[in-house]
N, C-alpha and C positions, 0 to 999 in steps of 0.2 A: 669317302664312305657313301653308298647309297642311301636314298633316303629310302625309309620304310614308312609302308603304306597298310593301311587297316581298313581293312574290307570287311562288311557283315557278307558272308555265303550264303548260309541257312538262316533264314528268317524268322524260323518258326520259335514260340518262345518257351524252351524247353522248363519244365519244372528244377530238375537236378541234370543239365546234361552234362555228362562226366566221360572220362576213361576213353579219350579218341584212341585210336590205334590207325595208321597208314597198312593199307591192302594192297601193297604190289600187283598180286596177279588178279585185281577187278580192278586196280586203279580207280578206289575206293576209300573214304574214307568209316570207320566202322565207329560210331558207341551209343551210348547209351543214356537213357534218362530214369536216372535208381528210380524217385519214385512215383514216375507213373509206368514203370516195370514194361520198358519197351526196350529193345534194341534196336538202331537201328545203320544204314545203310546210304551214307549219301555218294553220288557218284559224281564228281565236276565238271564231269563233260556235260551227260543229261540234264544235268542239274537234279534229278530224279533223287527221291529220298523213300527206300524201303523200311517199311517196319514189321516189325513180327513184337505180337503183345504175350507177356512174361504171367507166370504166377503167384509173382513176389519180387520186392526191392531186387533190382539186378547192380551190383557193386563193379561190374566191369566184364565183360566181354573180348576172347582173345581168339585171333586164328589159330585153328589144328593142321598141323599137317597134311593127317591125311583128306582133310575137306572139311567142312561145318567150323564151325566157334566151339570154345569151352567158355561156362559165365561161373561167376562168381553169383549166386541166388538166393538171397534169405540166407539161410544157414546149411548149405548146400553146394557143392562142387555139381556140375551137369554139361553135358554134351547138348548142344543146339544143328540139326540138322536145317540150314535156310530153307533146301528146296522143298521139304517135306512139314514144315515149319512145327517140328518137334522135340523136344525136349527128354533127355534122359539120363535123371540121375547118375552119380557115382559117389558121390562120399557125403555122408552129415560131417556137418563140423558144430563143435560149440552143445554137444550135447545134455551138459550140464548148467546150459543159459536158456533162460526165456526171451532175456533181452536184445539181442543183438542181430547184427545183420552186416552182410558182408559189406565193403567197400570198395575199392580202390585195389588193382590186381594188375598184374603184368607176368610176362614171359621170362624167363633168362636165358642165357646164353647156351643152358645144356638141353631148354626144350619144357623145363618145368614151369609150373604156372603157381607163381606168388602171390595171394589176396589174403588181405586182414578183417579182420573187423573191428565194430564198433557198439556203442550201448545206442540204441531206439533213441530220438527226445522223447521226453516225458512230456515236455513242455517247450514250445519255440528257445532254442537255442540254450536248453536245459538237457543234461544226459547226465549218468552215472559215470561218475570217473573209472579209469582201472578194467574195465570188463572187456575190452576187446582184448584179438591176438593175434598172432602171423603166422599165417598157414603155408606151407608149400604141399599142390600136388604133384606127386611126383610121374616120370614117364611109365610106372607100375599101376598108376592110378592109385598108390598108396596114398593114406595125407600125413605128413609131418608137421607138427606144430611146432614153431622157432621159438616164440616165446608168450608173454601174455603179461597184462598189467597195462595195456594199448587206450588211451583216449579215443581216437579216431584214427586206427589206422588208413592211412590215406599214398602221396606218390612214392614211385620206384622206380630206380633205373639200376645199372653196373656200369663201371669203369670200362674203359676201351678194351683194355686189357683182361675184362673177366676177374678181378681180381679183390676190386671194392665194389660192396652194393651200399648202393644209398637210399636212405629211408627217411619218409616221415609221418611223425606222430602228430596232429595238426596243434594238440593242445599245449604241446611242449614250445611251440614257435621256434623250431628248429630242424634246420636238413640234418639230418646222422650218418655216418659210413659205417660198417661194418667190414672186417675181412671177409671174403669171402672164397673160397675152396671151391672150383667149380662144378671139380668131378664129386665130390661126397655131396655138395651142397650147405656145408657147415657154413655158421656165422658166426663171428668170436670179435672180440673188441672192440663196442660202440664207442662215438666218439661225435662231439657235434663238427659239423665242418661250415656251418652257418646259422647264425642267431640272428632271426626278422628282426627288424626297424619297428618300433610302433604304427609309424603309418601305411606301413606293408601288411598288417593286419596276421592274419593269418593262412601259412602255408598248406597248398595244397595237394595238388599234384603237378609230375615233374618228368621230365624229359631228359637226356643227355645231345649232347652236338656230335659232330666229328671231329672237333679242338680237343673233347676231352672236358666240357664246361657245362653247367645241371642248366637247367631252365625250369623254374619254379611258379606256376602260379599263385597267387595270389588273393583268398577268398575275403570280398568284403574291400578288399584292398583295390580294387580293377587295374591291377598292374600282373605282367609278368617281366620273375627277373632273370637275370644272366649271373650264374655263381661261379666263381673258380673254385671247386669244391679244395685244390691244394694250398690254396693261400687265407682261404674265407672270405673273400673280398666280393662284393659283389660289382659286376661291369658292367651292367649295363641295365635299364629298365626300358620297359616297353609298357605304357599307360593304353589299353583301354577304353572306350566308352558305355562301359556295364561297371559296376563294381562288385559283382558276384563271379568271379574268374575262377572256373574250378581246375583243371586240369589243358595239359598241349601235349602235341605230339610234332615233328614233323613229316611231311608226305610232300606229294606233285612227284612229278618225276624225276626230278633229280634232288628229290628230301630238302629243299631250300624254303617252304611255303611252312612257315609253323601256322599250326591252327588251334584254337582256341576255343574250350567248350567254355559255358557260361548259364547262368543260373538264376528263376526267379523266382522259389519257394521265400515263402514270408516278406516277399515286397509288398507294401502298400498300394493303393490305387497313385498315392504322388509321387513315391518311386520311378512307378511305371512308365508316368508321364514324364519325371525327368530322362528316364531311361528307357525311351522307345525299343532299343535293341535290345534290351535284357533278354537271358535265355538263348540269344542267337549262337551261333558261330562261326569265329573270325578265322580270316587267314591275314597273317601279316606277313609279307615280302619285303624285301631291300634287305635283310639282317645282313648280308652278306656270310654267312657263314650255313652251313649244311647239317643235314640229321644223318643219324643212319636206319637203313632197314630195322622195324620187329623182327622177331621170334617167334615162330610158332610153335602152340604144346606138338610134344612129340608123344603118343602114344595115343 
């Protein structure tokens, strides 16, 4: 087996930096830091890191087909044009909340853009149960709401096949599948296909491979793990040196490099100092196994 190797890339030390997403055609990696409401734009050649600043918590950022990002913003669906560095509404979501704000979003397989939300803290690591919910926009720019009663909705991926979407709600400490219908978009019978360990903490956002196997970070936990979402078993861990690991994706050119956002809202000054790299993010190599391509929104 190779070994694997854990590199800080980006040094910088992001407050919430969440939601990578791999950029084929900039050979780019793209996300975001919710809340200091930036997107942005690192590239690994230059080493160069673009940013464009948000008007609200931004919960994830995805490529559009036909050019720009769609984010996930406050309580708000919006089109991000880079070169133009503007921003234009399409859907409120959560209209009958004052509390919440988006999170954690991704693409699917037919081109829609899935992001949930979540309740504000009120207080350091204090929120309202129950108040988030899972939104799809659809390639109509219509919004469909999947369900609600959501802690923190948080990662997303689908099965190889198009067939199961997995999900997680952070506060449940568990990955979930649903069926999933590619061409209507329907979801029908949840199901846990992984219950965190205690000292795995809490789940966060998550990835699929090309095996067919989730990649789960680990918030608070500074691990990310390897799940067979068919058997429950978890294969493999990957430790870290942050313990705020929020969300991976993998990217590089041939999808073998997973990278790893990472987090230092509510660290202490002797946090910090244990954890020089808090906020960075990592790329780890050797895994010997490969990602596949995002999705971009289609419409």
């Amino acid at each position: 087996m190779a070994s694997v190797k854990i590199e800080c890339v980006v040094k910088e030390k992001y407050s919430v930096g969440e939601s990578p997403v791999w950029e084929e055609k900039h050979g780019s990696l793209l996300y975001v830091d919710i809340t200091e409401q930036n997107v942005y734009r690192w590239n690994p050649t230059s080493k160069q890191v673009e940013k464009i600043h948000v008007d609200a918590p931004v919960g994830a950022a995805v490529p559009r087909s036909s050019g720009g990002y769609v984010l996930a913003i406050g309580k708000r669906f919006a089109f991000l044009d880079w070169e133009k560095k503007v921003v234009t509404n399409i859907a409120q979501i959560d209209s009958d909340k004052t509390n919440t704000r988006f999170n954690d979003g991704k693409v699917d397989p037919a081109g829609r853009f899935l992001a949930g939300t979540m309740a504000i803290q009120t207080r350091p690591g204090e929120l309202e149960r129950h108040q988030g919910s899972l939104y799809a926009l659809q390639t109509d720019q219509s919004v469909v709401k999947h369900f609600d009663q959501v802690d923190v909705s948080n990662g997303l991926d689908w099965s190889l096949d198009h067939k199961i979407f997995y999900y997680i709600d952070s506060l449940s400490f568990t990955v979930d599948a649903f069926d999933y219908e590619l061409q209507s978009g329907k979801i029908s019978n949840r199901r846990v296909v992984y219950k965190l360990e205690q000292e795995e903490v809490i789940p966060d956002g998550q990835c699929i491979d090309s095996e067919g196997k989730l990649w789960v970070a680990c918030y608070n936990g500074g691990r990310v793990l390897r799940i067979d979402p068919e058997t429950g078993k978890r294969i493999q861990t990957v430790k870290l040196p942050v313990s705020k690991t929020t969300c991976c994706c993998f990217g590089g050119k041939d999808y073998s490099d997973l990278y790893v956002t990472s987090a230092t809202k509510r660290m202490d000054e002797e946090s910090l100092q244990r954890e020089p790299q808090a906020g960075g993010i990592f790329k780890v190599t050797g895994l010997g196994v490969k990602g596949i391509p995002s999705y971009s929104f289609v419409g």
